[in-house]
N, C-alpha and C positions, 0 to 999 in steps of 0.2 A: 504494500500500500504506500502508495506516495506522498506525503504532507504536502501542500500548495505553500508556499513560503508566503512567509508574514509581508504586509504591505511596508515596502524598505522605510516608513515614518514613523515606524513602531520601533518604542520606547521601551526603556527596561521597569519602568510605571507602568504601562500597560501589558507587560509581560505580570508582572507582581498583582496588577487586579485579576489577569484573567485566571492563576493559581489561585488566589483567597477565593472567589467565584466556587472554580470549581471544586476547593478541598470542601468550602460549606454544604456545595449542595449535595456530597455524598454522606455529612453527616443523617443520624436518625431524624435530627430536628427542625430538618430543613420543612420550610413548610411553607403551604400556598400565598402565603404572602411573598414568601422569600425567592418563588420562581417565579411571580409576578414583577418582582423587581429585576430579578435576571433578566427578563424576558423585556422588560424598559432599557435596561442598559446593553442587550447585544443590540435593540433597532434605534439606540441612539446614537451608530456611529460604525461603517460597515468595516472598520478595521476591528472594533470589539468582536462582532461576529467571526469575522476571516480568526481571527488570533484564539477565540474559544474554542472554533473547530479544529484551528490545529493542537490544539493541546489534546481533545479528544481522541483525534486519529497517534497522537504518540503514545497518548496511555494506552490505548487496544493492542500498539504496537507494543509497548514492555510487558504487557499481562499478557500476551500471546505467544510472548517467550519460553520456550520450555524448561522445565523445573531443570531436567542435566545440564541444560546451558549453562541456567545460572549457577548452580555447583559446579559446574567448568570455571565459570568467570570468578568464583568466589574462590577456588585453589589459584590462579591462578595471579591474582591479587595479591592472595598469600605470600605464595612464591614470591612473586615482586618486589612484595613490602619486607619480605628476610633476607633478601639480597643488599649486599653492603652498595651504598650508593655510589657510582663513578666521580661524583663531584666532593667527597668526602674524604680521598686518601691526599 
């Protein structure tokens, strides 16, 4: 799946509401008021929108990762991180 990249006037502010957005609305408590305000601020401005749906197409992309992967990626981290640094001797 391909991300559509962000419109190039997009900000590390508008990177940081469209996170808060999305971490709330997966809470339990999110509630019809709270997607009625979502749903105000993705049509107040279509770079909100473009920047929400990217963030959705990247989480389906890290949760569709498979579990071995990531226990590949987490030894391998490991490894990484007990390896003596080249800038250190």
């Amino acid at each position: 799946m391909n991300a559509s990249p962000l419109p190039p006037d997009n900000t590390a502010g508008l990177r940081l509401q469209v996170l808060d957005w999305f971490v709330r609305r997966q809470r339990e408590s999110w509630s019809t008021a709270d997607e009625q305000a979502l749903q105000q601020w993705l049509a107040a401005d279509a770079a909100h929108r473009a920047a929400y749906v990217q963030w959705e197409q990247h989480w389906r992309a890290i949760d569709a990762v498979p579990a071995d992967a990531i226990a590949q990626l987490r030894r391998n981290l490991a490894h990484d991180k007990a390896q003596p640094s080249a800038t250190a001797a």
